[in-house]
C-alpha positions as CSV (number, residue, x, y, z in Angstrom):
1,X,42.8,120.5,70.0
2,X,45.4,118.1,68.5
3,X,48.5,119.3,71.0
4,X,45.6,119.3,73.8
5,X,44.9,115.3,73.3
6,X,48.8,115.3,72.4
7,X,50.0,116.6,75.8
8,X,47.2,114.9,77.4
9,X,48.3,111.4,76.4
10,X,51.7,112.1,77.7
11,X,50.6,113.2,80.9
12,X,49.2,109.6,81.2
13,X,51.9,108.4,79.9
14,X,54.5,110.0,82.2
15,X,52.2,109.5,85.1
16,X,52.5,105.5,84.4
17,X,56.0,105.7,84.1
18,X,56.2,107.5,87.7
19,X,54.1,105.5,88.8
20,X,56.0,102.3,87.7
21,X,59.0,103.8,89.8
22,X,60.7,105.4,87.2
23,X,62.7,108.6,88.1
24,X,63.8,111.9,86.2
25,X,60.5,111.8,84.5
26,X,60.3,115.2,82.6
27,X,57.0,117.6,83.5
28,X,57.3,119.6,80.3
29,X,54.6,119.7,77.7
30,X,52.3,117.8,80.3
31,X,48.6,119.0,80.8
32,X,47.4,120.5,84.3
33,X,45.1,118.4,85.9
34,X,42.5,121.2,85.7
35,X,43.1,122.0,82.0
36,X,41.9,118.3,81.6
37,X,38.9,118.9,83.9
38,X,38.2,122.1,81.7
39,X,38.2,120.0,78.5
40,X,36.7,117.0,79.7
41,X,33.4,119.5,80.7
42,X,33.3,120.8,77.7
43,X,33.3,117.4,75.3
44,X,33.9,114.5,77.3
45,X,35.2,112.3,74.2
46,X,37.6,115.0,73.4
47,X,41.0,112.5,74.3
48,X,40.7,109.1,74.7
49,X,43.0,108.2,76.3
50,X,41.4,105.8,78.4
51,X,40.1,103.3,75.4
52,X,41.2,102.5,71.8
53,X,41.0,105.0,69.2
54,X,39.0,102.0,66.9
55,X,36.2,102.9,69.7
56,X,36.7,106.7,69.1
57,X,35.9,105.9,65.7
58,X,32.8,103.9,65.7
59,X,31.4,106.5,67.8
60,X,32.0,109.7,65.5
61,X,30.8,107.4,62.3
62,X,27.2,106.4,64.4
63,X,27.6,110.2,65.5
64,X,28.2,111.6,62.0
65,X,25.2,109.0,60.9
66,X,22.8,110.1,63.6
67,X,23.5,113.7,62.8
68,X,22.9,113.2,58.8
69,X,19.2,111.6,60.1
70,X,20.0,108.3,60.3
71,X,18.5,106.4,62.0
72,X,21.0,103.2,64.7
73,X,21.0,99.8,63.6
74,X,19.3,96.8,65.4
75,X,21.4,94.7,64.3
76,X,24.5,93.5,63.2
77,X,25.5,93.7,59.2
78,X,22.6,96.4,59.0
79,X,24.7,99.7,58.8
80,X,28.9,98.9,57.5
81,X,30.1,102.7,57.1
82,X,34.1,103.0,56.1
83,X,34.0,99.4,56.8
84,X,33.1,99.3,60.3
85,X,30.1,97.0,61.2
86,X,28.1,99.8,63.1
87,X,24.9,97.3,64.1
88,X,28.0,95.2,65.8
89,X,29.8,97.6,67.8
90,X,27.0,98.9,68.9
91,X,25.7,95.5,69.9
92,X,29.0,94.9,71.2
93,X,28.4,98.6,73.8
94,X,25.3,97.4,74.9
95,X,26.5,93.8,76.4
96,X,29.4,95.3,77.6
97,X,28.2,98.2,79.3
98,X,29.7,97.6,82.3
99,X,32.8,97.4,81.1
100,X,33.2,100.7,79.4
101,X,34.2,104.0,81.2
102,X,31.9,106.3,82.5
103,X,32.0,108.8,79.7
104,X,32.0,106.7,77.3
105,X,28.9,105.6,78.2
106,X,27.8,108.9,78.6
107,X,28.7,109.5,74.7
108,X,26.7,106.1,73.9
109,X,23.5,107.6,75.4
110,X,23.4,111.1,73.7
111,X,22.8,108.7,70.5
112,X,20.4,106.9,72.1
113,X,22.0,103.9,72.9
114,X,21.2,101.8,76.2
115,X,22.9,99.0,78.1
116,X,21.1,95.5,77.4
117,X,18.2,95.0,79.4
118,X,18.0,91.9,81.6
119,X,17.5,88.8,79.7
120,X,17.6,91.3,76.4
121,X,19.9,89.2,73.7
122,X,21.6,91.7,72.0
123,X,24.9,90.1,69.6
124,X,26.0,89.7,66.3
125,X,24.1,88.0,64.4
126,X,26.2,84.7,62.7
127,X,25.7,84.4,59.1
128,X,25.6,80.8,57.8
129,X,28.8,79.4,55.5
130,X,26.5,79.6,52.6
131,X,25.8,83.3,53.1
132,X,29.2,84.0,53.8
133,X,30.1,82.1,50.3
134,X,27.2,84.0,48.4
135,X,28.3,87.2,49.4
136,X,31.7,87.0,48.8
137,X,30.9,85.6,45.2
138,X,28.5,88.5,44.5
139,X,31.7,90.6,45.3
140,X,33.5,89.0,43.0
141,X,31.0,89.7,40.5
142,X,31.1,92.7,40.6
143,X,34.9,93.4,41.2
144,X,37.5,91.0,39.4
145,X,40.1,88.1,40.0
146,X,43.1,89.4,40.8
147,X,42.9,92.0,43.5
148,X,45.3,92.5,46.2
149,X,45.0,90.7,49.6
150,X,44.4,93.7,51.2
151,X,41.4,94.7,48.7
152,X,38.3,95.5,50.2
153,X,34.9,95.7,47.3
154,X,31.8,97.6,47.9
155,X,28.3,95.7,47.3
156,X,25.1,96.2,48.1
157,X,23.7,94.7,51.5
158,X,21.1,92.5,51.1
159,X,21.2,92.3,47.1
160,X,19.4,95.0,46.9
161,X,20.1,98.1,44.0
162,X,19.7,100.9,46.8
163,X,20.8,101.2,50.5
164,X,24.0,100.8,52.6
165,X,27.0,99.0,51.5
166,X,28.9,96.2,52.8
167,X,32.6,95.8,52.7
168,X,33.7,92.6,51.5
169,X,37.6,91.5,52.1
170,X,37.9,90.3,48.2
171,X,41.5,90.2,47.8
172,X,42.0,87.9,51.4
173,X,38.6,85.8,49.9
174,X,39.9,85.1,46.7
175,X,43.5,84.1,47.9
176,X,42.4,81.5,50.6
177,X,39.6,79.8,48.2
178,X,42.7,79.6,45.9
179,X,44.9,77.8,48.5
180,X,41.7,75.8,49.7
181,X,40.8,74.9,46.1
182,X,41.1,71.2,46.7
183,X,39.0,71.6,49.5
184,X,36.3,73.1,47.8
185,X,32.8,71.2,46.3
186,X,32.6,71.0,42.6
187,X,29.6,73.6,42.4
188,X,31.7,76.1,44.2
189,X,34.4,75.4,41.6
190,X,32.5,75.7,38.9
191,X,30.5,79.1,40.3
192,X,34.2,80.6,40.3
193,X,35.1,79.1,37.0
194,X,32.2,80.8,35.2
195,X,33.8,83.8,36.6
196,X,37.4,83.2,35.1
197,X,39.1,82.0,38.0
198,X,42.5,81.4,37.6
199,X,43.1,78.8,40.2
């Protein structure tokens, strides 16, 4: 299936390039147009080539989720799997159901998901500055001071000792409080001091 969706993206490819007026663009290695029809019957998901591979992604996790008997988020920040905010995205399909393709909304509804109904608010929901802090600080907690920018720590949604896991950016966190330190108030200081910052 890998050379299929491989040879299908460069059929669109070479078809944009053609059709961009460029000439002595090669056929070889290209899909048949009923090959793709073929596929596209049989999983219509199987080559996006249409919309981002990010979207490709968040589908198979909720897929994979559904499939395990879990049950869709309502909201957003209920359901982080590898990091992706699946209450979000799929907040994020249902506003913008008329924007996405045809099959992809046809993938969307074989998990049960609908468009927005009218006068339905469906988006993320915004967390306040002081939850944002808290939770960052309970990551720290539980990681350490001096992880790479790019280090992401697991905790607990909600607190709680059970239940889905939230991805906290630690590493990026901890490097801008240290270059907004002046900015910060004294209790924030001092919560980060107990901690052993090392400002």
């Amino acid at each position: 299936m890998k050379n299929q969706r491989g040879a299908a993206r460069k059929t669109v490819e070479n078809a944009a390039r053609r059709a961009a007026g460029e000439t002595g663009v090669p056929y070889a290695g290209e899909l048949s147009e009923s090959r793709q029809e073929a596929l596209a019957e049989i999983d219509p998901g199987w080559c996006p080539v249409a919309w981002e591979i990010g979207w490709q992604r968040c589908y198979r996790l909720a897929l994979a989720h559904v499939k395990a008997g879990g049950s869709l988020p309502a909201g957003a920040g209920e359901l982080v799997v590898q990091g992706e905010d699946l209450g979000a995205w799929i907040a994020g399909q249902r506003v913008g159901w008329d924007k996405l393709m045809p099959a992809q909304q046809y993938l969307l509804e074989t998990l049960g998901i609908e468009p927005a109904g009218e006068g339905e608010a469906v988006g993320p929901v915004r967390r306040s500055q002081d939850e944002r802090w808290n939770t960052n600080l309970a990551a720290a907690r539980e990681g350490h001071l001096r992880p790479a920018r790019k280090h992401i720590e697991l905790i607990n949604a909600g607190g709680s000792g059970e239940g889905e896991q939230e991805a906290v950016k630690l590493g990026a966190w901890l490097d801008n409080t240290r270059r907004r330190a002046a900015k910060l108030s004294p209790e924030r200081c001092a919560a980060l001091d107990e901690l052993g910052m090392r400002w």
